[in-house]
N, C-alpha and C positions, 0 to 999 in steps of 0.2 A: 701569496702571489698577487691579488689586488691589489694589497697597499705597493709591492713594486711598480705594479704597472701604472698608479694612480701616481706616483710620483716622478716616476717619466714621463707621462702624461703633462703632468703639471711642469715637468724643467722645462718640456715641450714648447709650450704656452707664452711658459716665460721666456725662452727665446724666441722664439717668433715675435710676441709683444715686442723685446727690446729691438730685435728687425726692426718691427715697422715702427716703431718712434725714432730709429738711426736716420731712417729712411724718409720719413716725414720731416726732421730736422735738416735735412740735408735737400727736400723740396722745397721748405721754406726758405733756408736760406739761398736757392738757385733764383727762387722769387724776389726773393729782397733784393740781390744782387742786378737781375734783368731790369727792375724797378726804379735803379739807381741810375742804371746805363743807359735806359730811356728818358729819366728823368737829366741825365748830361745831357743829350744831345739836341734837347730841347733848349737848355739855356748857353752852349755853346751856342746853337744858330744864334739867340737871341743878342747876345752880350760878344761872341768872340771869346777865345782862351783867353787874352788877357783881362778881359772883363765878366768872365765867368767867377761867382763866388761860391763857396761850397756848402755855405748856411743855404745860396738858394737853391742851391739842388738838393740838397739833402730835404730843404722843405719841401720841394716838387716830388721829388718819392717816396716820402709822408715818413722818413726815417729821421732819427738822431743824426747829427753832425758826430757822434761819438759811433756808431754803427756803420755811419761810412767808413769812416778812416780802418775801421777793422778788417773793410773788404778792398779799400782801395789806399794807399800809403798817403796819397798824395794828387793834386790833378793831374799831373800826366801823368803818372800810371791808370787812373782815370782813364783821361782821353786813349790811350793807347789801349786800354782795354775794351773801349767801345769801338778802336778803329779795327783792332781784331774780330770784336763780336761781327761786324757788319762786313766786314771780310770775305768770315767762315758764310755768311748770310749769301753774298755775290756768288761763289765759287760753288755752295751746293745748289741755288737755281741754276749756272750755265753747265755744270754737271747733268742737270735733269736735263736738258733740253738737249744735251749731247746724248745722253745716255740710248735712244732707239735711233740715233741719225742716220745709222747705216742702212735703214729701209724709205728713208723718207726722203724725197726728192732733195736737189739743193738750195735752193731759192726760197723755200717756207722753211727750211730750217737757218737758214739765215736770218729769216726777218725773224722768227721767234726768239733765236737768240742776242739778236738787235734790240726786240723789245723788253727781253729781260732784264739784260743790260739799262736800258735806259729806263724802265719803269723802278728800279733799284736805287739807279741816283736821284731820279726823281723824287724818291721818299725819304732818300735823305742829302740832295742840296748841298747845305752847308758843309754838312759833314763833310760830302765829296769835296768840297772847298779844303778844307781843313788839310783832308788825304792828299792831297796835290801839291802841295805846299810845302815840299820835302826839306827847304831849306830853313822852315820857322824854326822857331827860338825853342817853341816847347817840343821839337821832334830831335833839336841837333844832341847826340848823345844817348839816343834811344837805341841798343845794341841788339841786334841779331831781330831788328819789325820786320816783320814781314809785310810784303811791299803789295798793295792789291792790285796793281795794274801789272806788277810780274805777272801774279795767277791768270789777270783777265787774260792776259795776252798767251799763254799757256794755254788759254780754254781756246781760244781764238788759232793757236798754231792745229790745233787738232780738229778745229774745224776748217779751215782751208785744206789740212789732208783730205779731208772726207770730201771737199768741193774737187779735187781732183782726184781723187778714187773714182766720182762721179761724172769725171769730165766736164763738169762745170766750171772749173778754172784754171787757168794754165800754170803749166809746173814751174815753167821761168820767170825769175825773178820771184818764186812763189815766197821765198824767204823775207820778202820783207811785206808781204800784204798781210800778216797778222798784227804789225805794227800800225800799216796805213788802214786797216779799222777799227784798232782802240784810238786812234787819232782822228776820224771820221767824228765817231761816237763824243769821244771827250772835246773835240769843240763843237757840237750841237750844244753839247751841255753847258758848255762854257758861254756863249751866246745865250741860251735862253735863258742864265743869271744875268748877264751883261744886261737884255734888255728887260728883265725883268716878266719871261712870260710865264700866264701864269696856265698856259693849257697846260696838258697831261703831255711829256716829251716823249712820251711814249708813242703818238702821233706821226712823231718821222723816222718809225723808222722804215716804212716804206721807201724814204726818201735816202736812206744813208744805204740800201737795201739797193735800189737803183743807182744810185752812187757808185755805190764798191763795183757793181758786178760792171757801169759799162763807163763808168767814169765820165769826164767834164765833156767829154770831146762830143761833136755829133753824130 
């Protein structure tokens, strides 16, 4: 009876072990791969896609140019896989901030999800540059991307619900004020590359915050 149990014991063992070295291999490589797509986004700002090279990125995330190409075919599936990663990145912060809205007044939950928004592009600039840019060379042909200012504006439509759930903003013409503040938003941004500023743009959003809610007029 021991030596049975001892040898189920041991297949035991031994699977669990091959677990956690599937498991471990499979952390490693979610590492290699983050390492890569940070290490793009770096020499995109630096160079631009057409002046991005893949020896220096593959040097910037300390991998073979032979271990990139295993994770990525090519630079735009590259680029497209970082415009995805930072995507999913936008959409699960304005998720969180949506997530308790319905106890929280409207006006601070706007400006948080104001500054979400713009402390996101903030961190990454160019990239937002890059994402904007729908008609470049290295985006024409890219089938079924998902578009990140659909989702902002998506996260944006639910929250102007919740602004008039709260009576905070009027229901007419409500259909296009999810639009007029991801357009708020994306030319602040677009301005603070224009003139090169280099505070934190996360700064106005007090300002685009007083903007939306009473607009130009006095």
């Amino acid at each position: 009876m021991q030596g049975r149990i001892g040898a189920g014991s041991l297949s035991h063992e031994m699977s669990v072990s091959s677990s956690g070295e599937g498991s471990l291999k499979e952390r490693f490589r979610e590492t290699a791969r983050l390492a890569i797509l940070d290490a793009a986004e770096g020499i995109f700002a630096a160079h631009g896609f057409d002046g991005a090279r893949v020896d220096d990125i593959a040097a910037a995330a300390g991998v073979s140019v032979g271990t990139l190409y295993n994770y990525f075919g090519d630079r735009q599936q590259l680029l497209l896989a970082l415009l995805e990663r930072r995507r999913q990145e936008v959409v699960a912060r304005l998720d969180e901030v949506l997530r308790p809205g319905q106890e929280e007044p409207f006006s601070p939950l706007l400006e948080r999800f104001v500054r979400a928004l713009l402390s996101h592009f903030d961190a990454h600039r160019a990239l937002f540059q890059l994402a904007m840019e729908e008609e470049a060379s290295y985006l024409r042909g890219a089938t079924r991307r998902k578009s990140v200012i659909r989702d902002i504006t998506r996260r944006a439509e639910r929250l102007v619900q919740l602004g008039i759930e709260k009576d905070a903003v009027r229901a007419d013409d409500a259909a296009q004020f999810p639009v007029f503040l991801v357009g708020i938003v994306r030319g602040a941004t677009a301005r603070a590359k224009m003139e090169r500023r280099l505070e934190p743009l996360e700064q106005l959003a007090p300002l685009v915050v007083r903007f939306f809610l009473s607009g130009a007029g006095r």
